[in-house]
C-alpha positions in Angstrom: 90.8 80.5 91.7 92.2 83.8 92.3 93.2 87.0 90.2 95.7 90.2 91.0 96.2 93.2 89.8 98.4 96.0 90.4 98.1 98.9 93.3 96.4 102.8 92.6 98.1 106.0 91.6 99.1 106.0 87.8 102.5 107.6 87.4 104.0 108.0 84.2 106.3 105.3 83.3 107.7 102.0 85.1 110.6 102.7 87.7 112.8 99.9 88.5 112.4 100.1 92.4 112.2 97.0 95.0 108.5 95.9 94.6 106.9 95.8 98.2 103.3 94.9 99.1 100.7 92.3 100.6 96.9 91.2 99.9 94.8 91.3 102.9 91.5 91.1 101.7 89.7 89.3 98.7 86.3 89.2 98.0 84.2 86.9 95.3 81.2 87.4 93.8 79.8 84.0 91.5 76.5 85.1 89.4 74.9 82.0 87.6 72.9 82.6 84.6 70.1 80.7 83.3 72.5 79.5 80.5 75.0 77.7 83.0 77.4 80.5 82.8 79.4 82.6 85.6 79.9 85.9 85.8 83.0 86.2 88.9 84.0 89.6 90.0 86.4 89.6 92.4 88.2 91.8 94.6 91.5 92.5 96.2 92.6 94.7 99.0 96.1 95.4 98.5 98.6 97.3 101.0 101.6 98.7 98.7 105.1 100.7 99.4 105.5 100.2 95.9 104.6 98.3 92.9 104.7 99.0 88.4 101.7 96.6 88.5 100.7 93.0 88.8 100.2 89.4 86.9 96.6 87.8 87.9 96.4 84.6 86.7 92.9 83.4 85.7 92.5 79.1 85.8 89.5 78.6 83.2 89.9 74.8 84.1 89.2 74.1 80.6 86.0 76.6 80.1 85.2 79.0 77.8 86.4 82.6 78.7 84.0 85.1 77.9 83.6 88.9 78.4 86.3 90.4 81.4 87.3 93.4 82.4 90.3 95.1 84.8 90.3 97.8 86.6 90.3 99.3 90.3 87.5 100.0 92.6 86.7 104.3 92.3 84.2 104.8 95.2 81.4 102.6 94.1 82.4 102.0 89.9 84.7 100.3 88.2 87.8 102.2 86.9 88.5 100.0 84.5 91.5 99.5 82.3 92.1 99.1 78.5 93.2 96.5 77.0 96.4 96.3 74.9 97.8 93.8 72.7 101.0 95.6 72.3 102.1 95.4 75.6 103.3 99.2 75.5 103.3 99.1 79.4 101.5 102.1 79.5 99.4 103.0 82.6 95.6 101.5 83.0 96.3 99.1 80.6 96.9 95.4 80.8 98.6 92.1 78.3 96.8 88.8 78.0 99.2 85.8 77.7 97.6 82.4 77.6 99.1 79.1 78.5 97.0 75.9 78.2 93.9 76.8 81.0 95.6 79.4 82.8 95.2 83.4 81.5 98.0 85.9 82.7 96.9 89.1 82.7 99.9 91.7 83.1 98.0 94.9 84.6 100.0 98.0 84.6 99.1 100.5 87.7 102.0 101.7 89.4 101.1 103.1 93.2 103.2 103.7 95.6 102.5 104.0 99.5 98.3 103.5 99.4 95.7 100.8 99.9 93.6 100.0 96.4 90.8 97.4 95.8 91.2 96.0 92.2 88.8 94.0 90.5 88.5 91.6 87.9 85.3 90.7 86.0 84.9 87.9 84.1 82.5 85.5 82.4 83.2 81.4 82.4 80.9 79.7 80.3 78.6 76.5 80.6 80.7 75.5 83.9 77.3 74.6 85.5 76.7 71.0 85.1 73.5 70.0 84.5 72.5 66.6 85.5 68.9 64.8 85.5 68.3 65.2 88.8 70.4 68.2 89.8 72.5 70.7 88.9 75.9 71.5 90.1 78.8 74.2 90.4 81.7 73.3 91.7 84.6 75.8 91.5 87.8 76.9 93.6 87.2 81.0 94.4 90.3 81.6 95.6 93.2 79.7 93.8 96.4 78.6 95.9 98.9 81.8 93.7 98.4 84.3 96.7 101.6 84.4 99.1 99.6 86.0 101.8 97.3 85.4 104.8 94.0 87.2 103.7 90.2 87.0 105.1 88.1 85.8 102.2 84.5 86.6 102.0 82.5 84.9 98.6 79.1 84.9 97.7 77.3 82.8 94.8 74.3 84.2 93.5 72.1 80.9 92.0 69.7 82.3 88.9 66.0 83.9 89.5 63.7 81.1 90.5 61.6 79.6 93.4 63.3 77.0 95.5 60.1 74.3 96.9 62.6 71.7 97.7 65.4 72.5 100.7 66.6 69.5 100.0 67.3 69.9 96.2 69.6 73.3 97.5 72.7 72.7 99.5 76.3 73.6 99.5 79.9 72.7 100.9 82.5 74.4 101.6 86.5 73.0 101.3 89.9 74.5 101.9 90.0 77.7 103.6 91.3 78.2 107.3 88.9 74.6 108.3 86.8 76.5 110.4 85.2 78.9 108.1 81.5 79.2 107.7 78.6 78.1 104.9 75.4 79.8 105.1 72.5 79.1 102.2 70.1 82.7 102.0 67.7 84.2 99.9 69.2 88.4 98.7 67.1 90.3 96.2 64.5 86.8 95.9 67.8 84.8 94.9 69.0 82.1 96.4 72.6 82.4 97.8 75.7 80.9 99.3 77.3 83.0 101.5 81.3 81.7 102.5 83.1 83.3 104.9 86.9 82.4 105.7 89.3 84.7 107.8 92.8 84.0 108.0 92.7 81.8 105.2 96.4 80.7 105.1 99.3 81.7 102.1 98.6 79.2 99.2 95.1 78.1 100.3 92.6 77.6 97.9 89.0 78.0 99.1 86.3 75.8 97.2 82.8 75.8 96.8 80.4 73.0 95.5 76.2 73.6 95.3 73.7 71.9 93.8 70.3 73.0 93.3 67.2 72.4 90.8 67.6 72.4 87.5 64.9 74.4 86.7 67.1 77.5 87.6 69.4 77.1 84.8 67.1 75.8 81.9 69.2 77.3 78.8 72.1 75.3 80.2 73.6 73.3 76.7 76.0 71.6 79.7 74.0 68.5 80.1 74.4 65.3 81.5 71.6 62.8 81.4 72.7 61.0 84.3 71.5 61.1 88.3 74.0 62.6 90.1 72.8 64.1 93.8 73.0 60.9 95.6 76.4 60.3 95.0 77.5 63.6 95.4 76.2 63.8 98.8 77.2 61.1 99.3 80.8 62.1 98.2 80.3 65.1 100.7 79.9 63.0 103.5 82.1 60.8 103.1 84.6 63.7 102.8 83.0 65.0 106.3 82.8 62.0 107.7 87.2 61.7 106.7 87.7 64.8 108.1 85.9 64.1 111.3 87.9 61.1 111.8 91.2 62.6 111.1 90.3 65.5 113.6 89.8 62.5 116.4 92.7 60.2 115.4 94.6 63.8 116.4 92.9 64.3 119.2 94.3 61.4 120.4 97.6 61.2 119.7 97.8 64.8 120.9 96.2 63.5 124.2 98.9 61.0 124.8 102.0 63.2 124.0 100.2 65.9 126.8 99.8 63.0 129.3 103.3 62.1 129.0 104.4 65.9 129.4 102.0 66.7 131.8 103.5 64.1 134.0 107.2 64.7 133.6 106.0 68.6 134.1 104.3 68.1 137.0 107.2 68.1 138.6 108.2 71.4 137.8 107.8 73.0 140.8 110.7 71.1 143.1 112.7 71.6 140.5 112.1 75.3 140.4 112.8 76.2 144.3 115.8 74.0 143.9 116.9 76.3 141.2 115.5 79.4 142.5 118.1 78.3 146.3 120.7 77.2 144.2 121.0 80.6 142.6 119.9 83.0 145.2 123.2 81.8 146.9 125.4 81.4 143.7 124.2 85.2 143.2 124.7 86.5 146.7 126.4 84.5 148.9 126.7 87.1 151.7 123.6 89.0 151.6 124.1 92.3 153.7 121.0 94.1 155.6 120.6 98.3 155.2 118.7 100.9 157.5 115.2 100.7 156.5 115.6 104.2 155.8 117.9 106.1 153.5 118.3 109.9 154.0 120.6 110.8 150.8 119.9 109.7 147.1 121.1 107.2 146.4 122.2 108.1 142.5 121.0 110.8 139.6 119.2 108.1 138.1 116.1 109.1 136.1 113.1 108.5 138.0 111.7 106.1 135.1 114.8 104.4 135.0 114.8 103.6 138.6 111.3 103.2 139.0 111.8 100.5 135.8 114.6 98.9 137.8 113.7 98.7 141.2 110.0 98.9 142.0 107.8 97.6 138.9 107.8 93.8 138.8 107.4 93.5 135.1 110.0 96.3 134.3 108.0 98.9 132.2 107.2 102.3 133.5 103.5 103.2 134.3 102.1 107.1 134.3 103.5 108.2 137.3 106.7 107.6 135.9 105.7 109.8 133.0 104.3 112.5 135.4 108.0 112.2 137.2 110.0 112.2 134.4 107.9 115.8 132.8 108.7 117.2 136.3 112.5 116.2 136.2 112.9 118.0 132.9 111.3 120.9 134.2 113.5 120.9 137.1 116.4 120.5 134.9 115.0 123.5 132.4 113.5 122.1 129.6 110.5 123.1 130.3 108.4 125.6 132.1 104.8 124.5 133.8 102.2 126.9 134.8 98.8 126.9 136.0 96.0 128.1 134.2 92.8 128.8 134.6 90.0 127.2 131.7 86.6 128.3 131.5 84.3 125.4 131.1 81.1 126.7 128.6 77.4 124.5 129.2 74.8 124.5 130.8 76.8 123.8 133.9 79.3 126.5 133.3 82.1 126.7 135.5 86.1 126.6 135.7 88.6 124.6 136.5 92.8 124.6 136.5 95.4 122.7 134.2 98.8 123.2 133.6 100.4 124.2 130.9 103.5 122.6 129.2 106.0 125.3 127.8 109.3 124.1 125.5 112.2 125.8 127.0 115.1 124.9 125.1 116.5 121.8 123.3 119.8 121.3 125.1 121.0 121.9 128.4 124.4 121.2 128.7 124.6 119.8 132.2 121.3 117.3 131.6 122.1 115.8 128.4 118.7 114.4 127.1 118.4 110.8 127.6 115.8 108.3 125.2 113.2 108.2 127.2 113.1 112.1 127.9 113.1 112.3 123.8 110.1 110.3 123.9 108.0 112.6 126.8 108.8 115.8 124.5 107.8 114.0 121.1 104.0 113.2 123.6 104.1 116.7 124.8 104.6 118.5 121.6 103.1 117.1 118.6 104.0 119.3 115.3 106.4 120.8 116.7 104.5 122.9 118.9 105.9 124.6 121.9 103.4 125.1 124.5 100.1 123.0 125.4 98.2 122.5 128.0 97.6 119.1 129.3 93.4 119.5 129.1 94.1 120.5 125.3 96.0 117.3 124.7 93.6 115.0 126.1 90.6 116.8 124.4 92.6 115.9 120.9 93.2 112.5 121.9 89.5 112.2 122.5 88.6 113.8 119.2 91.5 112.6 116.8 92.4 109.1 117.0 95.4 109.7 114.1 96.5 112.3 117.0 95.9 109.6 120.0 97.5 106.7 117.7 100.8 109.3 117.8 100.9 110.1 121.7 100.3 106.1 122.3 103.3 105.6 120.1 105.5 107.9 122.1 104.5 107.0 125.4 105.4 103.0 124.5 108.6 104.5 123.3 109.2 106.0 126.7 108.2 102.7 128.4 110.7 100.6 125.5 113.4 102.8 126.1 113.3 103.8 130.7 112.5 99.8 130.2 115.8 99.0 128.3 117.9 101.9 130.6 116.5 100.1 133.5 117.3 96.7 132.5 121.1 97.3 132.6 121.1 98.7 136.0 120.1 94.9 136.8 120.8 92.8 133.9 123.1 90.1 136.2 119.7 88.4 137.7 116.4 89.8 135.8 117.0 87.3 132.9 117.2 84.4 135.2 114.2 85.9 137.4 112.0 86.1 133.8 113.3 82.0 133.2 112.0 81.2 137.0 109.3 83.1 136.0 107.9 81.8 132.5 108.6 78.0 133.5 106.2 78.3 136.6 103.7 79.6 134.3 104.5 76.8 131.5 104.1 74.5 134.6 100.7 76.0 135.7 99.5 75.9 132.3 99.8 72.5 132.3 99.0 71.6 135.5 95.4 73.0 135.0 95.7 71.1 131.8 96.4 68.0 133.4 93.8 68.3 136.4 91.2 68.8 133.4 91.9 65.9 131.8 92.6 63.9 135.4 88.7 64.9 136.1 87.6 64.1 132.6 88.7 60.4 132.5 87.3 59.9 136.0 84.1 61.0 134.9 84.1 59.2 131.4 85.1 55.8 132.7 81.8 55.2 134.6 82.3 51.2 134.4 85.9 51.6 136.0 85.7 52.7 139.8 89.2 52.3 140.1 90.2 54.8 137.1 87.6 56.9 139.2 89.9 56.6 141.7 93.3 57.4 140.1 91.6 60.0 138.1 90.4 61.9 141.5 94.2 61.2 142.6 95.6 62.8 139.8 93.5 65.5 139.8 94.6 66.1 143.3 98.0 66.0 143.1 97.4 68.6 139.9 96.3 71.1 142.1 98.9 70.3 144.8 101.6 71.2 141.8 99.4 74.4 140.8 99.6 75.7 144.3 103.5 75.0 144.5 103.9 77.1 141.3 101.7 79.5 142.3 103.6 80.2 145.8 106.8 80.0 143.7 105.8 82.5 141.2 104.9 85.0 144.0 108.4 84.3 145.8 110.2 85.1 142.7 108.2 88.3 142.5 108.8 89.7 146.3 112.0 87.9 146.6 113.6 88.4 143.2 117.0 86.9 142.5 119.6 89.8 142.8 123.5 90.1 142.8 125.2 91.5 145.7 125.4 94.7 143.5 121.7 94.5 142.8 120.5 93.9 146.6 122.3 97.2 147.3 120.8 99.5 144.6 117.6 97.7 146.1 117.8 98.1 149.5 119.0 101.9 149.0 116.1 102.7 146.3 113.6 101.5 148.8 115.0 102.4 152.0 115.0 106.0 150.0 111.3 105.5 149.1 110.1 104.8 153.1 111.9 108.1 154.0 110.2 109.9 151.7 107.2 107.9 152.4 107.5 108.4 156.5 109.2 111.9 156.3 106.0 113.5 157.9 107.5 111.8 161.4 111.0 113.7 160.2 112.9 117.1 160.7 112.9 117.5 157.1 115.4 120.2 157.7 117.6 118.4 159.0 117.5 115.7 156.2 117.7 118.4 152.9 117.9 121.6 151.8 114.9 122.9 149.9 116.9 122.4 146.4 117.3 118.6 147.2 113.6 118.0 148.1 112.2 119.5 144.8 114.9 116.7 143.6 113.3 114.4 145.8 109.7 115.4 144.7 110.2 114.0 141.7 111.0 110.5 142.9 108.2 110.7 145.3 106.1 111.8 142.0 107.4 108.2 140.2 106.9 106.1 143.7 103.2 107.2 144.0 103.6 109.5 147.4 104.0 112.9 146.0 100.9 113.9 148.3 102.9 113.0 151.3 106.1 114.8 151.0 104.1 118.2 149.6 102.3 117.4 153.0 104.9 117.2 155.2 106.8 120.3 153.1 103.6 122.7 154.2 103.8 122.3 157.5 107.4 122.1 158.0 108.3 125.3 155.9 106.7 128.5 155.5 105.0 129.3 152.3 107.5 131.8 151.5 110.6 129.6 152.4 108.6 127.1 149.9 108.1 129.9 147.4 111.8 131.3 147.6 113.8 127.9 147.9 111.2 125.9 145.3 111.4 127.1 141.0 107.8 125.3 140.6 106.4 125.3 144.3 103.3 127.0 143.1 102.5 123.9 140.6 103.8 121.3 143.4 101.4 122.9 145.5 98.2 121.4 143.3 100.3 118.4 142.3 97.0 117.2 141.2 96.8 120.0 138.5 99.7 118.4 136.4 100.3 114.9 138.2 97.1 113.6 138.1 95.9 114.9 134.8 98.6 114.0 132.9 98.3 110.5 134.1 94.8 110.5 133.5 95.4 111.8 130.3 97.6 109.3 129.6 95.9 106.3 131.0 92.6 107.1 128.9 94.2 106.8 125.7 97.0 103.9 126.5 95.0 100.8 125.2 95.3 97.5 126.6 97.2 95.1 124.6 94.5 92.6 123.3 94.9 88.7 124.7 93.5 86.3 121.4 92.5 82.4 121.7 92.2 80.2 119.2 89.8 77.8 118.8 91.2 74.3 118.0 88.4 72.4 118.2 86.8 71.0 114.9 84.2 73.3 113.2 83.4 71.5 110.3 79.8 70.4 109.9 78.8 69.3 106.1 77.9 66.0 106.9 74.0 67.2 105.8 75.2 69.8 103.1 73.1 72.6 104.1 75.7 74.7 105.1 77.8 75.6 108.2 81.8 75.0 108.7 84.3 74.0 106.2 85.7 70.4 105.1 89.2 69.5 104.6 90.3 67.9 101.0 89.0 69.5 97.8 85.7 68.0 96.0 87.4 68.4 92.5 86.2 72.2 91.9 88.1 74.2 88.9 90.2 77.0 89.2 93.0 76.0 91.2 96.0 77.5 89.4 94.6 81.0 90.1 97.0 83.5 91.6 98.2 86.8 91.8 102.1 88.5 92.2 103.0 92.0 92.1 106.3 93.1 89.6 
């Protein structure tokens, strides 16, 4: 059983505009009285662009409605609205239309862009049942009219009493996501049923059924003089006992469809190298060898771009990158980096050097901003600031999460876009590679899968020593296939697929790196002019060897050929003042994208009642036309 209402901040009228929200949370609270009766309130996180209102739909399943009220959550109160019979559609007011069981309540609240928490109370009377040797409530919560995944939490408050019996108290739990929890508790010297259920699917009702003494609900006129508990347990467990059943049969079936895969899979691997061959030549059928080193650039390419291209494996751009590509538009006059001294304050006072970021222009006409340089400004210079220092940004990103949040956002934005740019440099082959490359995984995955099960059946079928056998066999030749696809995977990765195009931007990109990389053995002089190599720096910023080619530059030149022929010699000098804070900087507040598993094993566990996971079918609770819709 479910209700809705519409989202926060009255406005003045209703505006035809496209309706756009989602529920992501609802929470239930059932109080039983000592008359039988209920007193729900429930509650309903909504998420809104836009919205007049709402319909909540309340299911009375054929009992009495009593007292309600609407409204929205205020801090801890109750903003509630007024009823009105006139439908004027006025703000914090809603319409009650009423066909057969089910009472719509039309709730006018306009809101636009903002998270509210409405809430309905209401009152069903004498739906407690009250048999001669128990008494019972069984009700849907959450009806099956919400279009949306939500988590539902619900809580059912049994009347003031002393429970003796454990027995004579237990509860189940149906619907939901399957694998939600039951849990019987005592708040405030109640007794309780606490339900949790996250990710409870669109259209999912979730059901509750208790019994418990009698003696609780006294005034209840709901009578039945009939003994019930026995067969309602019984009916649980039965219900359990389906489920548990139905879980195996799929278990099963599952199992055999996996066997035959894992089989036909297994042989994966020889497929793959064939594949891998048959293309490497297709590609390149007259692969040519360059010098190991390269002495001129190859092209202008952005250092992210290249770097994205050429030397990262998965394609996306890493902090050096970003440290490169803030030097590049320095060295192309967008900006202006300095040292300066900060005076650290403490206990342990002392100071230490940063750099600091200075906005130059917003156009140079011979470096035409590209996407990913867009992205590095928008991290630089939040608010349209024009000067920072690197500390200061990574002090806000501590302090300011809304502020970190931003900067994360435009640092994937640089990644996504030198990504992309890099991407078309080798498009021919790096869609084929990433096939080669997700197949040997899918054939890993179910290799271990297969192995598993391989060791599994060996150990299971103890009065079989021949399935022993084959299972040790299988498990065997399992591993065999893992290693293949493991070897596979790494040959793809140092011995990529390329076209003859491809092999050539490679083998000059890297040859270029060694240079760099071994130009402490060289006549740098003799290689490039001073102009070139603070064009080179920045590539040996993005390859990781900075340190080396600063090195080499110090004792080759004099430190007033380096001052003279060099625009930022003085920062390149303590490259770690910019290069390695900023990636530091940038590192601490990139998060890791988080790897979920889902558990598919069976949860449920009402088979004794007293609580625990959920059961499948319904156990014929009330309510189930509930629902809620925004207009």
């Amino acid at each position: 059983m479910a209700l809705v209402l519409s989202l926060a901040g009255p406005i003045s009228q209703i505006r035809a505009a496209e309706v756009s929200y989602k529920i992501t949370n609802q929470d239930v609270t059932a109080e039983i009285t000592a008359e039988g009766n209920v007193k729900f309130t429930q509650k309903w996180v909504f998420d809104a662009s836009f919205m007049n209102g709402a319909l909540l739909k309340v299911d009375t399943g054929g009992f009495e409605l009593g007292a309600y009220k609407v409204g929205v959550e205020n801090g801890d109160k109750l903003e509630e609205f007024t009823e009105d019979k006139l439908d004027s559609k006025r703000p914090k007011t809603f319409h009650i239309q009423s066909n057969r069981d089910v009472k719509t309540f039309k709730a006018y609240y306009p809101v636009s862009n903002k998270k509210v928490t409405f809430v309905a109370e209401y009152t069903l009377n004498h739906i407690v049942t009250n048999y001669a040797d128990t008494a019972e409530f069984n009700r849907k919560l959450i009806g099956e009219g919400i279009d949306f995944k939500t988590d539902v939490t619900a809580k059912v408050i049994l009347p003031p009493g002393q429970i003796t019996d454990k027995d004579s108290f237990k509860a189940w739990a149906h619907g939901g996501t399957g694998s939600g929890t039951v849990e019987l508790g005592q708040e405030n010297g109640r007794s309780v049923v606490i339900l949790k259920s996250n990710g409870t699917p669109a259209n999912r009702f979730v059901e509750v059924h208790t019994i418990f003494p009698t003696s609780l609900t006294p005034h209840n006129t709901n009578v039945v003089n009939q003994n019930m508990k026995a067969e309602i347990e019984s009916k649980e467990a039965a219900q359990a006992e389906a489920d548990r059943k139905a879980y195996e049969s799929q278990k099963y079936t599952t199992s055999a469809v996996q066997w035959g895969a894992m089989i036909l899979m297994s042989l994966l691997p020889f497929h793959l190298w064939r594949k891998y061959f048959k293309l490497r030549r297709e590609l390149n059928p007259n692969p040519v060898q360059l010098p190991i080193h390269n002495y001129n650039l190859p092209s202008h390419t952005a250092p992210a771009v290249v770097t994205s291209a050429v030397f990262r494996s998965s394609g996306e751009p890493n902090p050096d990158d970003f440290s490169a590509t803030v030097a590049d538009l320095a060295r192309k006059g967008y900006l202006e980096l300095e040292e300066e001294r900060r005076e650290n304050r403490g206990i342990f006072s002392n100071s230490s050097m940063t750099a600091r970021v200075t906005k130059l222009t917003d156009e140079v006409a011979d470096y035409p901003l590209q996407g990913h340089e867009r992205a590095v400004l928008t991290f630089l210079f939040p608010d349209d600031e024009t000067s920072v220092t690197l500390e200061d940004l990574e002090k806000r990103m501590k302090k300011n999460r809304h502020f970190a949040k931003k900067r994360l956002a435009a640092y994937e934005n640089f990644q996504s876009r030198a990504s992309i740019a890099g991407s078309q440099l080798v498009e021919s082959a790096r869609d084929k590679n990433n096939s080669l490359r997700f197949q040997a995984i899918g054939a890993i995955i179910l290799n271990v899968i297969l192995g598993g099960a391989a060791l599994f059946a060996g150990f299971m079928a103890t009065n079989h020593p021949f399935l022993q056998q084959v299972g040790w066999i299988a498990l065997g030749l399992a591993l065999l296939e893992i290693v293949l696809n493991v070897i596979f995977m790494i040959t793809v990765s140092v011995r990529p697929l390329r076209t003859a195009e491809e092999d050539q931007l490679y083998q000059e990109w890297h040859g270029f790196a060694k240079m760099l990389e071994d130009v402490g053995q060289m006549n740098m002089r003799d290689i490039a002019s001073l102009a070139l190599w603070e064009e080179y720096l920045v590539y040996a910023i993005a390859f990781g060897i900075a340190d080396k080619v600063l090195d080499a530059l110090k004792v080759q030149f004099t430190q007033a050929e380096l001052v003279e022929g060099m625009t930022y010699y003085p920062m390149y000098y303590n490259t770690g003042l910019y290069s390695h804070v900023l990636s530091q900087s940038i590192s601490s507040n990139v998060s890791s994208a988080s790897a979920y598993s889902q558990d598919h094993s069976y949860s449920g566990s009402n088979s004794g009642g007293f609580g625990g996971g959920f059961s499948g079918g319904s156990s014929g609770g009330s309510g189930g036309g509930g629902g809620a819709s925004g207009f």
